[in-house]
N, C-alpha and C positions, 0 to 999 in steps of 0.2 A: 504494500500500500504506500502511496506518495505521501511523505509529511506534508504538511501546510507550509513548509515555507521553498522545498521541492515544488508543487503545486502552483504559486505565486509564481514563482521562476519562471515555470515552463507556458503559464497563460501572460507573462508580460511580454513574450516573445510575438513579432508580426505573422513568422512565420506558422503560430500554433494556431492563428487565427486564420491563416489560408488553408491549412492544411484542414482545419475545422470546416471551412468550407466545402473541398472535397467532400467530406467525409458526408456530406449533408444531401449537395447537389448528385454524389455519385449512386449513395445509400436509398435515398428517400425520393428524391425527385424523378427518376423514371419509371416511375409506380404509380406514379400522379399525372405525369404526361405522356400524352401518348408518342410513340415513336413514329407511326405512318398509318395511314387508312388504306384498307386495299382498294378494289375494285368497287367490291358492293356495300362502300363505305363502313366497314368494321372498323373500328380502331383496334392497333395492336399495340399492347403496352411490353414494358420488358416483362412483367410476369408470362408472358405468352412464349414467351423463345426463353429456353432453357440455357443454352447459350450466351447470350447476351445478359440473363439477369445474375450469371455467375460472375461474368465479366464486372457488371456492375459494383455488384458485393464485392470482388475483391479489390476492384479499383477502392472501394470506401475501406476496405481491409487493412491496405496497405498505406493508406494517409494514415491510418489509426495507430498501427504500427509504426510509423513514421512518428508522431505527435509523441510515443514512450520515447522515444532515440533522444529525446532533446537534450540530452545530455552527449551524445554521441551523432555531432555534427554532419561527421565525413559518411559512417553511416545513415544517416538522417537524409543527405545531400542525392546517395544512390539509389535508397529504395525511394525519392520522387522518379527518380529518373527511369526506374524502371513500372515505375506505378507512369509515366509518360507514354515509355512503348506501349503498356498495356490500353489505353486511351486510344494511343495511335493505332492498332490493330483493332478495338471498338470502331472509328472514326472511320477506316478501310472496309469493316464491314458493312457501315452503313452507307458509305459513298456505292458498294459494289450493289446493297439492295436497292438503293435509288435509283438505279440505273436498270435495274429486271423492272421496279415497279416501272417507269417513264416507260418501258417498251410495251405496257402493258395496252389491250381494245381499250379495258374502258376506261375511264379517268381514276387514277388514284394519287390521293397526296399525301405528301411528307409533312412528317408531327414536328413540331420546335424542339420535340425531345432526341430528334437527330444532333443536333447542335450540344447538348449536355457533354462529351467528352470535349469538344474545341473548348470549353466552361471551364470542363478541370482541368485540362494542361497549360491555361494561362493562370488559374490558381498555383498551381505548382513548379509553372517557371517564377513565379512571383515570391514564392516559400524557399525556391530553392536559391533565388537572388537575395533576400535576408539571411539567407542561413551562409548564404560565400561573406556576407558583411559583416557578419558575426565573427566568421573564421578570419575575416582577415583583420578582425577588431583584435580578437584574441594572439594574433600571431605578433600585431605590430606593438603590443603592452608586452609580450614576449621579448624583444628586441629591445626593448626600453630596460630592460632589467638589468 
């Protein structure tokens, strides 16, 4: 368990608060928005594609896991980056459905909840540019000594 003054540390940080964002937008939000309608207008959410809602979960997994590291920066730094690919291969899947759906007879449209990972990986190029600030905070109080 975190003490209270662990706990303060780790929520004065910018980056605990992007990374909370992830964690919000990746977890909760594609369950409320839908991702695309098909043909005969169904919406399909991420609970619908088994795939895609695992993606989601771990995308929010691995912010979370990211948000314990805060004490362990360089770690901290790599699982955004790899919580990024994993986005980036969300973000590939949906550019490849958008593209079957568009070929489709009849009219079908794309949900705002396509957009949800381009969401997270500017939260977490943003997490991961506080957390290089912090490192090179720490580095240059290092050299002062």
């Amino acid at each position: 368990m975190l003490s209270e003054k662990r706990f303060k540390a780790m929520l004065q940080r910018i980056q605990t608060v992007y990374l909370l964002l992830v964690v919000l937008i990746a977890g909760v939000l594609p369950f409320w928005v839908y991702l695309w309608s098909d043909g005969e207008g169904t919406q399909v959410y991420a609970q619908s594609e088994l795939l895609t809602s695992i993606a989601f979960y771990a995308s929010a997994l691995l912010a979370l896991i990211a948000i314990g590291l805060f004490k362990n920066r360089k770690n901290q730094f790599v699982l955004n980056r790899l919580n990024m690919i994993l986005n980036l291969f969300l973000l590939g899947f949906f550019v490849y459905r958008s593209l079957n759906l568009s070929g489709e007879t009849a009219i079908s449209e794309k949900g705002i909840g396509m957009l949800i990972p381009i969401i997270s990986i500017v939260f977490l190029v943003l997490a991961n540019r506080a957390i290089k600030k912090d490192e090179d905070l720490v580095k240059s109080v290092d050299r002062l000594r």
